[in-house]
C-alpha positions, -999 to 999 in steps of 0.1 A, spaced: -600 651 -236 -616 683 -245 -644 707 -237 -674 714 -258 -693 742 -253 -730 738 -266 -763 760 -259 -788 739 -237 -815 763 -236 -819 803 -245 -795 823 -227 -776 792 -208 -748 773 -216 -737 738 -210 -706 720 -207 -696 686 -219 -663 664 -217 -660 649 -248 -636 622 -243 -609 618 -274 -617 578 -274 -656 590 -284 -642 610 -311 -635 594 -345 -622 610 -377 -623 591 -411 -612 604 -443 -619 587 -476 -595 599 -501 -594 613 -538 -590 640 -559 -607 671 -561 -628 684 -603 -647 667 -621 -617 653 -641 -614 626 -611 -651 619 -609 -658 584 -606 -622 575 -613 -603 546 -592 -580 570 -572 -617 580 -557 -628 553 -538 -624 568 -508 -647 590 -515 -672 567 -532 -671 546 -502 -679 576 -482 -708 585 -505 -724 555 -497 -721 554 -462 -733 587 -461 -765 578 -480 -770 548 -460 -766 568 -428 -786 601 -440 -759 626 -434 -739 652 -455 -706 670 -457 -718 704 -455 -683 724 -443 -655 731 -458 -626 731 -427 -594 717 -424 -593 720 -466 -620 697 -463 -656 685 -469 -664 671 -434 -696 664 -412 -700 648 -382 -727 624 -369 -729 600 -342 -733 559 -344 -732 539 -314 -721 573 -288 -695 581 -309 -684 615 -329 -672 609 -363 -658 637 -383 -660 624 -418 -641 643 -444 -631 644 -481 -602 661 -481 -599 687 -512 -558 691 -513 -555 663 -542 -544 628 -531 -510 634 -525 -515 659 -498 -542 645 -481 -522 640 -450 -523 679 -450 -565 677 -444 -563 648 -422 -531 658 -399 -548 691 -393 -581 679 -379 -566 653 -362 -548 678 -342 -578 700 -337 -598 674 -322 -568 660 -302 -581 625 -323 -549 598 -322 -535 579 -349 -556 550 -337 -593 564 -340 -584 581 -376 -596 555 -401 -585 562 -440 -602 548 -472 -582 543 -503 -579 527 -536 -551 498 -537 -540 484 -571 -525 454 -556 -563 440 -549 -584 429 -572 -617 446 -580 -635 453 -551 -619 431 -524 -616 450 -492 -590 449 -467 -591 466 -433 -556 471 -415 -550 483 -381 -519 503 -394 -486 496 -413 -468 513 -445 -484 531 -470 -478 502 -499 -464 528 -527 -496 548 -522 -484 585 -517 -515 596 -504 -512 574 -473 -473 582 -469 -485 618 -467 -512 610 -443 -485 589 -424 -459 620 -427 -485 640 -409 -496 619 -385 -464 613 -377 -471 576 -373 -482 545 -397 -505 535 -371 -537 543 -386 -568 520 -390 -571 516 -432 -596 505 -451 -582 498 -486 -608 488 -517 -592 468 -543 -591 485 -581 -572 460 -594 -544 460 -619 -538 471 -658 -539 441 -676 -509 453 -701 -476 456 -679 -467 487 -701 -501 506 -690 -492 533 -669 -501 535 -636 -510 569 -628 -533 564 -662 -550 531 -645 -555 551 -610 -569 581 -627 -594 563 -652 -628 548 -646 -641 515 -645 -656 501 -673 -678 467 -673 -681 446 -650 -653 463 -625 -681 496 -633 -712 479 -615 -688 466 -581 
C-alpha cells in the first residue's frame, strides 16, 4: 500500500490509498536507436505501440531509464514503460519501478519476442524461466523472482541452422512475417 498525494481543488490537498493490487506495471521490451527500429527483438515495444494507440495514451516521461505513462482500465493504474537500457538490461528499468511503486512480481507483466514460436503466435505465462532470453533473465535477476506474468510474441526461427541468432533477433521482417 502507498499514499498518493494529489491536489483536489486550489490550495487543498487530498489523500488516497492506492492499494499495490490496483497498481500494474508492464514493460514491452527492445532496444533503444533507430538501428532496432522495427526489428524482431522489438516486439515488446510494437505490441505496446498498439495498445497505446488503441487506448489513446502516450509515454511522455523518461523515469526509471524509461519511456513510461500511466492510464487507468477497469480501476486499475498501469505504468507502462519501454525501457531505454538495451534488452539485456532491461531488468535494470523494470526492477527499479517495480520497487518504487511497491508493484510485486505478480502484477508486472513483460512483452517479448520468443524465437521458439512461430510468427506471430502469442503465449501468455504466469511466470517461469527466461527460455535463453537474456532480457527476461535480467528482468528475473532484478526482480528477484521468475514469477512474472509474460506475454511472449512468436518471431519465429531462421530457416538456415547456420544463420546467426543475434542477426535473426536484430533484423526485420520481410513478407508475409512483415504484415503480422
Amino acid at each position: 500500500m502507498r499514499l498518493n498525494k494529489t491536489r483536489a481543488r486550489k490550495n487543498t490537498e487530498e489523500w488516497t490509498i492506492i492499494m499495490a493490487s490496483d497498481f500494474w506495471l508492464i514493460a514491452g521490451l527492445g532496444n533503444p536507436g533507430s538501428k532496432y527500429e522495427g526489428t524482431r527483438h522489438n516486439m515488446g515495444w510494437l505490441a505496446l505501440d498498439s495498445l497505446m494507440e488503441q487506448e489513446k495514451f502516450t509515454l511522455p516521461k523518461l523515469r526509471f531509464k524509461a519511456w513510461t505513462g500511466i492510464f487507468e482500465k477497469d480501476g486499475n493504474k498501469i505504468l507502462v514503460m519501454k525501457p531505454q537500457t538495451y534488452m539485456n538490461l532491461s531488468g535494470e528499468s523494470v526492477g527499479e519501478a517495480a520497487r518504487f511503486y511497491k508493484v510485486p512480481a505478480d502484477h508486472v507483466v513483460v512483452i517479448s519476442d520468443d524465437v521458439s514460436l512461430p510468427v506471430g503466435k502469442l503465449r501468455i505465462r504466469k511466470g517461469g524461466s527466461a527460455g535463453g532470453h537474456n532480457g527476461l533473465k535480467n528482468i528475473i535477476a532484478h526482480l528477484g523472482t521468475d514469477q512474472f506474468p509474460r506475454i511472449k510474441v512468436g518471431v519465429g526461427m531462421p530457416e538456415h541452422p547456420d544463420h546467426e541468432m543475434i542477426d535473426w533477433v536484430i533484423g526485420k521482417p520481410k513478407g508475409d512475417e512483415a504484415k503480422l
